[in-house]
PyMOL commands that place a pseudoatom at each C-alpha (Angstrom):
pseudoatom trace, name=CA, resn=UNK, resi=1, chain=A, elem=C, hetatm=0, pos=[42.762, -2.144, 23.539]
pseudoatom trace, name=CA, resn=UNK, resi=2, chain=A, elem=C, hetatm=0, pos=[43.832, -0.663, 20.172]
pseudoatom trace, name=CA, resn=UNK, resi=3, chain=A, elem=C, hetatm=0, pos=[41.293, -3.477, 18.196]
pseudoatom trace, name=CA, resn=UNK, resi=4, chain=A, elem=C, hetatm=0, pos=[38.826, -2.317, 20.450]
pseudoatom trace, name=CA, resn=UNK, resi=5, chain=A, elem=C, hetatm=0, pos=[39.004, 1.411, 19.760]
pseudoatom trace, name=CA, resn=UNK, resi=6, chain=A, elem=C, hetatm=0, pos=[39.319, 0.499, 16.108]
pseudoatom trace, name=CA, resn=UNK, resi=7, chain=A, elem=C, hetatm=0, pos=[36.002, -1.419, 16.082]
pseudoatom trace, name=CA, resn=UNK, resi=8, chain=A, elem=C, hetatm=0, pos=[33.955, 1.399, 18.433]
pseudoatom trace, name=CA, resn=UNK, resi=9, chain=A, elem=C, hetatm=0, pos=[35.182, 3.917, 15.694]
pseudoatom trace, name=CA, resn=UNK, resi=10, chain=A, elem=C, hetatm=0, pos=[34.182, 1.659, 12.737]
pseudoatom trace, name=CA, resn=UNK, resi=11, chain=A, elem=C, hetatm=0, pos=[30.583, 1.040, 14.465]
pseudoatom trace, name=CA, resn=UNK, resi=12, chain=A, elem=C, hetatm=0, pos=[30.467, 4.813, 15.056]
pseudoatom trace, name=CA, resn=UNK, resi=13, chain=A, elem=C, hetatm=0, pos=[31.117, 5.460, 11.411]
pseudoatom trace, name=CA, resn=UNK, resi=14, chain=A, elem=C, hetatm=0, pos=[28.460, 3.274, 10.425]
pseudoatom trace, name=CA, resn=UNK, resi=15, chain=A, elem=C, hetatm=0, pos=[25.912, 4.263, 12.736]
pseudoatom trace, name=CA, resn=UNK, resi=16, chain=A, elem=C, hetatm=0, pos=[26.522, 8.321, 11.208]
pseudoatom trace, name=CA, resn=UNK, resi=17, chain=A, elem=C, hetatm=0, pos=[26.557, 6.985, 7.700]
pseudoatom trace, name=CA, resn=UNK, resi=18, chain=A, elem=C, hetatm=0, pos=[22.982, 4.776, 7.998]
pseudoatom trace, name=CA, resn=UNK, resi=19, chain=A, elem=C, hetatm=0, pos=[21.582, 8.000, 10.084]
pseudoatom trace, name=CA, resn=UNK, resi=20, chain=A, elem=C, hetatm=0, pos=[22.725, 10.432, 7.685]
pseudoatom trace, name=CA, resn=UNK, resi=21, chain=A, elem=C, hetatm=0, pos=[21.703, 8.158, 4.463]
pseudoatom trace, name=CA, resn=UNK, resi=22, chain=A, elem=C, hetatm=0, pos=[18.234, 7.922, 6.075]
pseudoatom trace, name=CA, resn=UNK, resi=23, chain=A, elem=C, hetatm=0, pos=[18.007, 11.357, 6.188]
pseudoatom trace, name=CA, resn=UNK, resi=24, chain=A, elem=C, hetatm=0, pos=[19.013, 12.892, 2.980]
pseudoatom trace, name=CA, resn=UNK, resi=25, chain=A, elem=C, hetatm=0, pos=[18.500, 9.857, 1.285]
pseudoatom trace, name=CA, resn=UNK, resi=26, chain=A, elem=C, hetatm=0, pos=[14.593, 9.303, 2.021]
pseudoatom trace, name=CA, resn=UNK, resi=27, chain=A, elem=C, hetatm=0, pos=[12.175, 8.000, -0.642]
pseudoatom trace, name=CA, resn=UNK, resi=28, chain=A, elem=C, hetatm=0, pos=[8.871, 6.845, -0.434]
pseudoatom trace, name=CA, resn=UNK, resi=29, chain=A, elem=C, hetatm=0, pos=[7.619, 3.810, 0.573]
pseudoatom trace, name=CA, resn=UNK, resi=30, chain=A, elem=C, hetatm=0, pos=[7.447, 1.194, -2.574]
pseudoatom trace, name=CA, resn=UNK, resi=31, chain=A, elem=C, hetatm=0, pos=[4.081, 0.758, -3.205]
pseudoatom trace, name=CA, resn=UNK, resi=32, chain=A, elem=C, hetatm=0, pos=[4.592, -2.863, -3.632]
pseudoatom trace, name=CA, resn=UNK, resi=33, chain=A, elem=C, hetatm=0, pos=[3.223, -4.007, -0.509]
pseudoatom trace, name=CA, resn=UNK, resi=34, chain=A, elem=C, hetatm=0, pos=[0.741, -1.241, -0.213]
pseudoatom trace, name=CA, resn=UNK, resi=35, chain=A, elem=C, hetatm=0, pos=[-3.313, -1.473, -0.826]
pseudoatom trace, name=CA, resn=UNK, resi=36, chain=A, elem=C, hetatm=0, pos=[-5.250, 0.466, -3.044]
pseudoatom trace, name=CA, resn=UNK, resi=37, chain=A, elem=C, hetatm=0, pos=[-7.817, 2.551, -0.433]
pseudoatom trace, name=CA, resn=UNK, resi=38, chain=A, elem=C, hetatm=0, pos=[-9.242, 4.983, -2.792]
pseudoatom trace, name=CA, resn=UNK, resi=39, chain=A, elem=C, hetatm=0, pos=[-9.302, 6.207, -6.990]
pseudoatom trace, name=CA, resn=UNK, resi=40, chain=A, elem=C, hetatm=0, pos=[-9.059, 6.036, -9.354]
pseudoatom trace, name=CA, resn=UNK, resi=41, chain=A, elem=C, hetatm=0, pos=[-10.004, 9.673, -9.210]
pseudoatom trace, name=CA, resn=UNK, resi=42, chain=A, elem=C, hetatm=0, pos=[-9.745, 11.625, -13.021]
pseudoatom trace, name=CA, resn=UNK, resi=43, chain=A, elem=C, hetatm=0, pos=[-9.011, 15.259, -12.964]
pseudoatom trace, name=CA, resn=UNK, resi=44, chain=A, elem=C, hetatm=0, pos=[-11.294, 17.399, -14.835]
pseudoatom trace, name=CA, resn=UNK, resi=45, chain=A, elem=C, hetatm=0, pos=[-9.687, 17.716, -18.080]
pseudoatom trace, name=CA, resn=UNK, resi=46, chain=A, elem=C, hetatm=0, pos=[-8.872, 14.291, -17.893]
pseudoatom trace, name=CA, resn=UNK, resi=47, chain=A, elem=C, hetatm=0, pos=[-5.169, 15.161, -17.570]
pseudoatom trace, name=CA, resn=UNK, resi=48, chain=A, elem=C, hetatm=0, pos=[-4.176, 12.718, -14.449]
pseudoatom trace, name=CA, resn=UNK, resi=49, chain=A, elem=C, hetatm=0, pos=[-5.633, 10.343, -12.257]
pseudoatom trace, name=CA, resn=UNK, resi=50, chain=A, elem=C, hetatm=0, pos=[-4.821, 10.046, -8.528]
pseudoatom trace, name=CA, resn=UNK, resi=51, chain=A, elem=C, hetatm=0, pos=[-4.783, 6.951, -6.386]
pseudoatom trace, name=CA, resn=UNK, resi=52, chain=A, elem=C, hetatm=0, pos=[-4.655, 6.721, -2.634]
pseudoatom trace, name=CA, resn=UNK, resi=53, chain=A, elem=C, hetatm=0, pos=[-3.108, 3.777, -0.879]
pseudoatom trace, name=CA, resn=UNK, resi=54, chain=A, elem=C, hetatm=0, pos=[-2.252, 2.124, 2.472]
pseudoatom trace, name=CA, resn=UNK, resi=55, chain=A, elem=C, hetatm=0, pos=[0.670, 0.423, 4.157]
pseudoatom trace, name=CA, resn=UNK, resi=56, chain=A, elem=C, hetatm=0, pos=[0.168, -0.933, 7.438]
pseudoatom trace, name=CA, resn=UNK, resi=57, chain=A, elem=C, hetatm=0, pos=[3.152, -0.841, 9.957]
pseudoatom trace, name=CA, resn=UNK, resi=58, chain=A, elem=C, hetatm=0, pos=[3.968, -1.729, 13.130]
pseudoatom trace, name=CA, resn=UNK, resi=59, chain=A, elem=C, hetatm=0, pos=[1.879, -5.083, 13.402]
pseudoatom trace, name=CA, resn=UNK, resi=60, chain=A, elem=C, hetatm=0, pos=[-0.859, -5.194, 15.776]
pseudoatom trace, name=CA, resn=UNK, resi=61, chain=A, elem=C, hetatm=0, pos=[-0.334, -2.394, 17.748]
pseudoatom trace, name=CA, resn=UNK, resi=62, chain=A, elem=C, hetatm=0, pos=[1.036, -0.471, 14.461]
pseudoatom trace, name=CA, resn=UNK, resi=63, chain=A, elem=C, hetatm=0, pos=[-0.669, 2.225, 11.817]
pseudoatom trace, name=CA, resn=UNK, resi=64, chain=A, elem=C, hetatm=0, pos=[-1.719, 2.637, 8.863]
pseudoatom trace, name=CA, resn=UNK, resi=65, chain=A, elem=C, hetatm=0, pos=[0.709, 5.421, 5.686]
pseudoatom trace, name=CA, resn=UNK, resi=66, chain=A, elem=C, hetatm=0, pos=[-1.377, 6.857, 3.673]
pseudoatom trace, name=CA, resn=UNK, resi=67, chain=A, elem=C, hetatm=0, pos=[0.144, 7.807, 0.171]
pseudoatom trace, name=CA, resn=UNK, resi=68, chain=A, elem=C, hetatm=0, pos=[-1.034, 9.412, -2.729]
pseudoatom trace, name=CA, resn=UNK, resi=69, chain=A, elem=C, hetatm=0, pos=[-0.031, 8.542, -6.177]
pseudoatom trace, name=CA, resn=UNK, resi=70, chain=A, elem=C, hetatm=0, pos=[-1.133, 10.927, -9.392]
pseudoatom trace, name=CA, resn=UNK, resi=71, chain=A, elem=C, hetatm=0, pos=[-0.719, 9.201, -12.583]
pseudoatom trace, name=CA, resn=UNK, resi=72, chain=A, elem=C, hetatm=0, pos=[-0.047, 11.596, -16.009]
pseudoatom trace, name=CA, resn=UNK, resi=73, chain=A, elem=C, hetatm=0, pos=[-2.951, 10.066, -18.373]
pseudoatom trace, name=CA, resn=UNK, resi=74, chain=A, elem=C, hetatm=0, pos=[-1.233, 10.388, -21.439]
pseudoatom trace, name=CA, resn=UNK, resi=75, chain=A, elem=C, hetatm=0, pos=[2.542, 9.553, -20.534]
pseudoatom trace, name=CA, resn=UNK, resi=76, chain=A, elem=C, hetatm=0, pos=[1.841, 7.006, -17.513]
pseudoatom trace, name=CA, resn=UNK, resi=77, chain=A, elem=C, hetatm=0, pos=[4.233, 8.902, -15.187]
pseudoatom trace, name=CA, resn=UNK, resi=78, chain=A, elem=C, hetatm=0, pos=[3.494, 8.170, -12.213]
pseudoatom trace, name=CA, resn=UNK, resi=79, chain=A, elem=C, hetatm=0, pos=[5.064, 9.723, -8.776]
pseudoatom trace, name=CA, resn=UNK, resi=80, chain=A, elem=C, hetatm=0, pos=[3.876, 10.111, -5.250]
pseudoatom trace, name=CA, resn=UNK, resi=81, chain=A, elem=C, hetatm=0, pos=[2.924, 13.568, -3.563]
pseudoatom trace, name=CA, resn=UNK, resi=82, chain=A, elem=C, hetatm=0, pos=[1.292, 13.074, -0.457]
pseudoatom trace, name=CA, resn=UNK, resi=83, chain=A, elem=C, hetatm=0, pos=[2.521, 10.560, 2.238]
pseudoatom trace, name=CA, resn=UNK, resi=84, chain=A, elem=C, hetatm=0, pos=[1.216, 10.657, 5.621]
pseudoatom trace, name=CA, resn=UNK, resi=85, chain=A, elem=C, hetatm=0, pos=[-0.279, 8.623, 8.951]
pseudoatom trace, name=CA, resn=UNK, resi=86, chain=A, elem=C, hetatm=0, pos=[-3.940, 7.426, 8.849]
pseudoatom trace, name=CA, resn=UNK, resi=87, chain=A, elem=C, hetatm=0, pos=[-6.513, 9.413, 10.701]
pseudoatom trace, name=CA, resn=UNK, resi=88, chain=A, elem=C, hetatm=0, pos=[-10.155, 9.322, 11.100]
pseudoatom trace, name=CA, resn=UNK, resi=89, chain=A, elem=C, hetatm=0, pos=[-11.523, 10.353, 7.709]
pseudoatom trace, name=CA, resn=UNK, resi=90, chain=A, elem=C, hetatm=0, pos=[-9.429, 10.435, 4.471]
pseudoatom trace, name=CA, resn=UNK, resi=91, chain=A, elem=C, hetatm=0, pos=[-11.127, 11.627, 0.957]
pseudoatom trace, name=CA, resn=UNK, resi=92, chain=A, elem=C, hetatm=0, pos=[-9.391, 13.164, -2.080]
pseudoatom trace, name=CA, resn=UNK, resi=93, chain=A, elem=C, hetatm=0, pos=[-11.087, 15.291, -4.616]
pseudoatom trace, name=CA, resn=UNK, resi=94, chain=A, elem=C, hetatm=0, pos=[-10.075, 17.330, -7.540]
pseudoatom trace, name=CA, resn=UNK, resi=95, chain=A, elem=C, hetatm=0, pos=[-10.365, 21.455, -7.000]
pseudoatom trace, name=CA, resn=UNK, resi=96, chain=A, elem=C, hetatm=0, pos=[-8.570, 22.450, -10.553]
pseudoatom trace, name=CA, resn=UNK, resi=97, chain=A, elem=C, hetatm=0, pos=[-7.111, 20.209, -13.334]
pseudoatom trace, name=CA, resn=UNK, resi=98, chain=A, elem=C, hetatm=0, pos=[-4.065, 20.278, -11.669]
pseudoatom trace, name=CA, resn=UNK, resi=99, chain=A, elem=C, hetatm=0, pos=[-4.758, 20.970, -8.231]
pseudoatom trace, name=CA, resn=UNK, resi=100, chain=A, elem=C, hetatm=0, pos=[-6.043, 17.833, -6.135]
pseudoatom trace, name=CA, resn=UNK, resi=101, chain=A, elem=C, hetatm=0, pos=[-7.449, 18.440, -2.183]
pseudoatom trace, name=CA, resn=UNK, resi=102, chain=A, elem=C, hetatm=0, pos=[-6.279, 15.618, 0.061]
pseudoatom trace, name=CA, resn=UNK, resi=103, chain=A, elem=C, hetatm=0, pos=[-8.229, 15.332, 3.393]
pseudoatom trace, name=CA, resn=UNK, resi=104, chain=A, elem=C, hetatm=0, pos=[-6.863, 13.195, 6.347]
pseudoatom trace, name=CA, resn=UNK, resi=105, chain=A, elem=C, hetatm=0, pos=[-7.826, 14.646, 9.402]
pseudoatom trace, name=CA, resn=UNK, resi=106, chain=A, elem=C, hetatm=0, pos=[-8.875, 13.197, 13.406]
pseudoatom trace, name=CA, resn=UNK, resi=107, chain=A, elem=C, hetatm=0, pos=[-11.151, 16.106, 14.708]
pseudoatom trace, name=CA, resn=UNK, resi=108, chain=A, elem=C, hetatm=0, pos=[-11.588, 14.014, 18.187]
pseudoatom trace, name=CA, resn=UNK, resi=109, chain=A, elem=C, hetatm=0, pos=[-7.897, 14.659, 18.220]
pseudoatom trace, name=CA, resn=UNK, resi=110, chain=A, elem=C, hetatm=0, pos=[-7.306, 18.332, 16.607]
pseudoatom trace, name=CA, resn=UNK, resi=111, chain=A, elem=C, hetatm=0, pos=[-5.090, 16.485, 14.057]
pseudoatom trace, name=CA, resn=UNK, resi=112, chain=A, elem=C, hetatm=0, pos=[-5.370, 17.968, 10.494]
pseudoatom trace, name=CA, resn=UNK, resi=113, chain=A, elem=C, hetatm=0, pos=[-3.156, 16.787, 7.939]
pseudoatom trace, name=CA, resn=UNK, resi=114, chain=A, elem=C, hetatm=0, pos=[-5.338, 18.656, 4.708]
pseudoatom trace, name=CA, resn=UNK, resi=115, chain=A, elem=C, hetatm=0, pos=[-3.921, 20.069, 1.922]
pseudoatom trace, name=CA, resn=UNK, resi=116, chain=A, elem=C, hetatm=0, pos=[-4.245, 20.939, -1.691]
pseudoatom trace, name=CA, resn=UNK, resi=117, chain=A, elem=C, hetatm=0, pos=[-1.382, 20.434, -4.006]
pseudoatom trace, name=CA, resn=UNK, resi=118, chain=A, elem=C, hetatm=0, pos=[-0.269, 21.428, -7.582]
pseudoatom trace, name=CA, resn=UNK, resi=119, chain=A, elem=C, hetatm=0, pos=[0.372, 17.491, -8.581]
pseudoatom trace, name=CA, resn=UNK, resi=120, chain=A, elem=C, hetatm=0, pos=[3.179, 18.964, -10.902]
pseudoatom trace, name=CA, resn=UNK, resi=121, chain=A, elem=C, hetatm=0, pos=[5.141, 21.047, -8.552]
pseudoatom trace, name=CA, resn=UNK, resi=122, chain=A, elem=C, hetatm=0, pos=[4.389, 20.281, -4.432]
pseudoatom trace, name=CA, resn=UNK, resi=123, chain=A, elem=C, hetatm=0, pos=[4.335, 17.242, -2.152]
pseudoatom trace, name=CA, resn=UNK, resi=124, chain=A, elem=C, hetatm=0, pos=[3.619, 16.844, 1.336]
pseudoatom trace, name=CA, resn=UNK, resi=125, chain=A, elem=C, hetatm=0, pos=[5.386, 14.533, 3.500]
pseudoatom trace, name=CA, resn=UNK, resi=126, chain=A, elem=C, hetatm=0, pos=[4.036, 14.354, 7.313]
pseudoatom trace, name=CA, resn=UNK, resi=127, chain=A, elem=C, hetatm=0, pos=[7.853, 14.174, 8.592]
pseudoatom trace, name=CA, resn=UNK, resi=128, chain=A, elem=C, hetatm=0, pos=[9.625, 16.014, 6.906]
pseudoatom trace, name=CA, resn=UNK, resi=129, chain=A, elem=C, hetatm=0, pos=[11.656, 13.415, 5.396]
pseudoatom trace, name=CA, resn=UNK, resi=130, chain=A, elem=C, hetatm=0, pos=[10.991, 14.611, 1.481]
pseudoatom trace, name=CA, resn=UNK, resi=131, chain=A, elem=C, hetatm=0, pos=[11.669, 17.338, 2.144]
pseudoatom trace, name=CA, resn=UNK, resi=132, chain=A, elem=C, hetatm=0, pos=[15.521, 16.964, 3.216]
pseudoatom trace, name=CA, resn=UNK, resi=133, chain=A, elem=C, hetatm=0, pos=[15.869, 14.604, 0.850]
pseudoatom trace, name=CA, resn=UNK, resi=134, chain=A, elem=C, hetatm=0, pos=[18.679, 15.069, -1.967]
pseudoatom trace, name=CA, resn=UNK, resi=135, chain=A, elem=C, hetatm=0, pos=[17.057, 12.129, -4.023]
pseudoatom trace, name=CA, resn=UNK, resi=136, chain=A, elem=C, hetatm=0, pos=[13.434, 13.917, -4.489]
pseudoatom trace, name=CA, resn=UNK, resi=137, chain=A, elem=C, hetatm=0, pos=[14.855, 17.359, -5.199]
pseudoatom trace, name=CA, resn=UNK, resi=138, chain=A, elem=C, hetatm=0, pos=[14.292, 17.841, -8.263]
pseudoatom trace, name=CA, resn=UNK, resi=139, chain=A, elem=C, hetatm=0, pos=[10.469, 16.177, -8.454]
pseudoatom trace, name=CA, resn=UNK, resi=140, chain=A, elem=C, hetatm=0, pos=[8.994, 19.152, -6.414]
pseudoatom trace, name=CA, resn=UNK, resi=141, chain=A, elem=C, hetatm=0, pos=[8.885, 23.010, -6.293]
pseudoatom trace, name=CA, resn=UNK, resi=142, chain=A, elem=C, hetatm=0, pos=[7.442, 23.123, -3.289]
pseudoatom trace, name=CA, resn=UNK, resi=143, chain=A, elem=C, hetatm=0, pos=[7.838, 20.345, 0.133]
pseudoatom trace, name=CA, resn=UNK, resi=144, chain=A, elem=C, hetatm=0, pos=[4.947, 20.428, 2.977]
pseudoatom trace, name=CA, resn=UNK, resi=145, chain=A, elem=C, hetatm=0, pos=[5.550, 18.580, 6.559]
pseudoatom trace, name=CA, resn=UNK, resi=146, chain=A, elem=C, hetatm=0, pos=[3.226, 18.859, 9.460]
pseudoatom trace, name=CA, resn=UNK, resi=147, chain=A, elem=C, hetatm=0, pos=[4.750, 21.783, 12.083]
pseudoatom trace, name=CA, resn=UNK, resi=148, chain=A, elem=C, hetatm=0, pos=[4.307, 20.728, 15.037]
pseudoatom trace, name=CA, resn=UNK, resi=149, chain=A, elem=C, hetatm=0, pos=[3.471, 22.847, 18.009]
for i in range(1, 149): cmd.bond("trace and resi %d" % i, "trace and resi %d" % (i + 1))
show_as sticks, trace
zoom trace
């Protein structure tokens, strides 16, 4: 009985600890296994490209992540500022030198997931993960997640 209420407490420990690293712990998907869907795309001044790619999940009955990588033209820093599920149209386009407008939006289903983001200082993250997340602090001013309703 005592071995038993040792292991249940030891499984309950773990269980917290993976929960509670996958929340404040969250980074973005590794773009390893992920395919380029859009860019290229220089900004005006020629300051940073952006690049949009796609990770399918869930196998056949899955989605598609949409992520958004901006790339520093004359450092090659690279870092990812938009991250969110695929729906019916997706286009980026730059409004400023530092300002690109990411589209992704379903109007069959009312879902918008639009934005325009400072590439230096905001990301948006549809879940809210970034934004709790202790790891990708200090690579953003400003964190947008979709509020639901």
């Amino acid at each position: 009985m005592k071995k038993r209420t040792i292991v249940l407490i030891l499984l309950l420990i773990i269980i917290l600890g993976l929960v509670g690293y996958r929340r404040y712990f969250y980074q973005f998907k590794d773009l390893g296994k992920a395919t380029l869907f859009s860019g290229p795309i220089e900004s005006p001044e020629g300051e940073y490209n952006a690049r949009a790619y796609y990770i399918p999940y869930g196998g056949a009955a899955g989605g598609v992540m949409y992520l958004v990588e901006v790339e520093q033209s004359k450092t090659g820093v690279k870092k990812i500022i938009y991250s969110s599920e695929h729906k019916d149209e997706f286009f980026m386009d730059w409004q400023a030198s530092d300002i690109l407008s990411i589209t992704n939006e379903s109007s069959e289903y009312n879902e918008y997931r639009n934005i325009e983001l400072k590439v230096k200082t905001e990301i948006y993250e549809e879940s809210g993960s970034a934004c709790r997340s202790l790891l990708l602090k200090d690579q953003y001013e400003t964190c947008y997640q979709d509020v639901k309703e």
